[in-house]
N, C-alpha and C positions, 0 to 999 in steps of 0.2 A: 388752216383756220376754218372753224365754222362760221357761215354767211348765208344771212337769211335778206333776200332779193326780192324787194316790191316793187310790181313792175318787169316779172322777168320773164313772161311772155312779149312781152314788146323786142322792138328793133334792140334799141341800147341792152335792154335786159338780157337780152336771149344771146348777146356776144358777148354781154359779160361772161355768163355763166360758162360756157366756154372755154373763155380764158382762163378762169379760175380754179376750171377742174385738168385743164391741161397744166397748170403749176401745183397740183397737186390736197387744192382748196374741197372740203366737203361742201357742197353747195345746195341747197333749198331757196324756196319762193313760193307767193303767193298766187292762185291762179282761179279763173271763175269754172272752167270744164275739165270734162273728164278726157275732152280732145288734148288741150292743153297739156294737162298731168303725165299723159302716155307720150307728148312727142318729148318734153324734157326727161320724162325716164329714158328713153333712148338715147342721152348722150350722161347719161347719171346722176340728174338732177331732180330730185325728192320735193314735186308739186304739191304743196299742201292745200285743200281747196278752200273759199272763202271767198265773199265781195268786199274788197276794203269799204262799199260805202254802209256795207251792212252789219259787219260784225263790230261788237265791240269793244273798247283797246282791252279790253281784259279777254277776251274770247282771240284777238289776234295776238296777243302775248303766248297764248298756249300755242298758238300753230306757228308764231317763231320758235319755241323753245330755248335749250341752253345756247344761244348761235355769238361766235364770240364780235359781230359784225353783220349791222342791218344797212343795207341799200336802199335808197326810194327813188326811185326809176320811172314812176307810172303816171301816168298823163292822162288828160282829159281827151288829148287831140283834136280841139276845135269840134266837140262833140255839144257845146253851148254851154251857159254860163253856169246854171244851175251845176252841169258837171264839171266844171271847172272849178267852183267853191267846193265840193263835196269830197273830191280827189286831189286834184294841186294845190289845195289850201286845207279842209278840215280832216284831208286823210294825213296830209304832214303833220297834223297836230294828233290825230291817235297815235300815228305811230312812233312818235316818239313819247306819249304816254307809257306804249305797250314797250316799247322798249326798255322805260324805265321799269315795269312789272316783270318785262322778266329777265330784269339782271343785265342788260347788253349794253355798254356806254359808246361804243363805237358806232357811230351813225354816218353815214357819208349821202350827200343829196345831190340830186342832178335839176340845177334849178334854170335859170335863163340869164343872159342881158339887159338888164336894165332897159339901154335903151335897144334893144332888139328892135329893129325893124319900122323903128319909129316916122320914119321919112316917109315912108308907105301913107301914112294914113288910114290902118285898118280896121279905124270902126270901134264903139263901144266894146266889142265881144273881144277882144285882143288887147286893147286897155283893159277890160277886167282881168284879162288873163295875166297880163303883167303885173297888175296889182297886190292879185292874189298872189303870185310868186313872192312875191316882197312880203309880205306878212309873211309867209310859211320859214322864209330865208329867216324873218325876225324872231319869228318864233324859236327856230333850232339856234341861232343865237345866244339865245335866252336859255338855254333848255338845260345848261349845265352839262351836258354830255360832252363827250372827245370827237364833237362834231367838224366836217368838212363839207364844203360845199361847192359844186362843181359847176361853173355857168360856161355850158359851151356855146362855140357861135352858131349860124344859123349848119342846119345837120346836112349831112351826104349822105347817099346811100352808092358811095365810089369806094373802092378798096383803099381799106386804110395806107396812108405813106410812112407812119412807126412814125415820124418826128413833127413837135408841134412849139408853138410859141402859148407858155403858160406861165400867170402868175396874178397878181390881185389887182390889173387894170391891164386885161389886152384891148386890142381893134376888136370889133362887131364884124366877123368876114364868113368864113363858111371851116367847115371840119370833118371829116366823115365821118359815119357811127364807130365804127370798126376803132377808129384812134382814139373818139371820147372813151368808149370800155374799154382799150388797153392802159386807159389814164388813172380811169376809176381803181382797174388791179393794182396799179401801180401805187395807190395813193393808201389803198388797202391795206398795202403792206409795209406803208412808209412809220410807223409810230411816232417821226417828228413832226412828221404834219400834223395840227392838230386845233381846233378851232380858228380856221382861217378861210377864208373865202377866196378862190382860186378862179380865173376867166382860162377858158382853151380855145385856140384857132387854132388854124393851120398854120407851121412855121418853120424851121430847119434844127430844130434842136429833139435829136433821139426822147424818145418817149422818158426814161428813164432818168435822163440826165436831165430831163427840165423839172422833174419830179425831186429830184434829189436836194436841183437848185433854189429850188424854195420853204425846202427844211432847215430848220434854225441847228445850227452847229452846237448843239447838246443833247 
C-alpha cells in the first residue's frame, strides 16, 4: 500500500513509518527540513517538504499524490493555542480536503480522549486542546471518506508490549508509542474497519486480534 503520513517526523509517526516499510508498505510524509527529509530517506521514507500550516489543501494534495492511505499524526504539542487551532484542528480539516483532491478516501486519525486527563485540572490551554480535537474528530466524521479514528490513552515512550485493550469505549490509562503505531498498521490494513471511532490502552490482547475483533464480520 501507498501511505502518505502527516506527522511522521514525530514520536508516533516516525514508528509508524517503520512499521510499514518493514511489511512491505511504500511509505511517504510530510516534513518542514531538509534535516528531517534525509534521516527518513535513511530508513526509505520519501519526505516531501511543506508546513501544514502553510500550504494549501490543493498544494498539499500534490505532495500527497496517488497514496492509497493518509495518516494525521501531527500535533501541536503544547506548543499554545494559536498552534493547536492551526494543526490539531484546521490542519485536520485541509487535509482531509486535499485528501479529497487527490483521490485518497482512506484516512486514519490519531485523535485523544475525551476526557483525557481531566482530573488534573490543566488550564484553559489543554481544554482548548480537547476541544479542538472534538471538532477535527467531527469533522472527519462528516467528511464521507473510509475514515478511522484512533484515541489513544495517555503515551509512553517504554518499549511497546504487542498487546493492548481496544475498542469504542476503553479506560483513560497509559500505552506506549511503539503499540499505538503497530495499531495504526494494523488498522491500515484492516478494510473492515471502517468509519468507527476506536479508544487504545494497554491490555492483554495481541495487537492483531484486538484489531480483528472490532471488524464487523463482512
Amino acid at each position: 500500500m501507498n501511505i502518505f503520513v502527516i506527522g511522521i517526523a514525530g514520536k508516533v509517526g516516525s514508528l509508524l513509518a517503520r512499521e510499514l516499510i518493514a511489511r512491505g508498505d511504500h511509505v511517504s510524509g510530510l516534513v518542514r527540513t531538509t534535516q528531517q527529509q534525509e534521516a527518513l530517506a535513511e530508513i526509505g521514507v520519501s519526505g516531501q517538504r511543506g508546513d501544514l500550516t502553510k500550504v494549501s489543501a490543493r498544494e498539499l494534495a500534490e505532495l500527497i499524490g496517488p497514496a492509497g492511505a493518509l495518516v494525521f499524526t501531527a500535533g501541536a504539542g503544547g506548543a499554545g493555542t494559536e498552534a493547536t487551532t492551526a494543526i490539531d484542528g484546521d490542519g485536520v480539516v485541509k487535509a482531509i480536503e486535499a485528501a479529497r483532491l487527490a483521490g485518497v478516501t482512506r484516512f486514519a486519525l490519531v485523535s485523544v480522549f475525551p476526557e483525557a486527563w481531566r482530573e488534573r485540572n490543566l488550564g484553559e490551554g489543554f481544554d482548548h486542546y480537547i476541544a479542538v480535537k472534538k471538532s477535527a474528530d467531527i469533522a472527519l466524521t462528516r467528511s464521507g471518506l473510509d475514515w478511522v479514528i484512533l484515541r489513544p490513552a495517555a503515551l509512553l515512550d517504554t518499549p511497546g508490549r504487542g498487546t493492548v485493550a481496544l475498542g469504542p469505549a476503553e479506560r483513560h490509562e497509559e500505552i506506549p508509542r511503539a503499540d499505538v503505531a503497530l495499531t495504526l498498521a494494523e488498522l491500515l490494513h484492516e478494510p473492515r474497519i471502517t468509519q468507527q471511532i476506536l479508544e487504545l490502552t494497554s491490555g492483554g490482547t495481541p495487537i492483531r486480534d484486538a484489531v480483528r475483533a472490532n471488524a464487523p464480520n463482512r
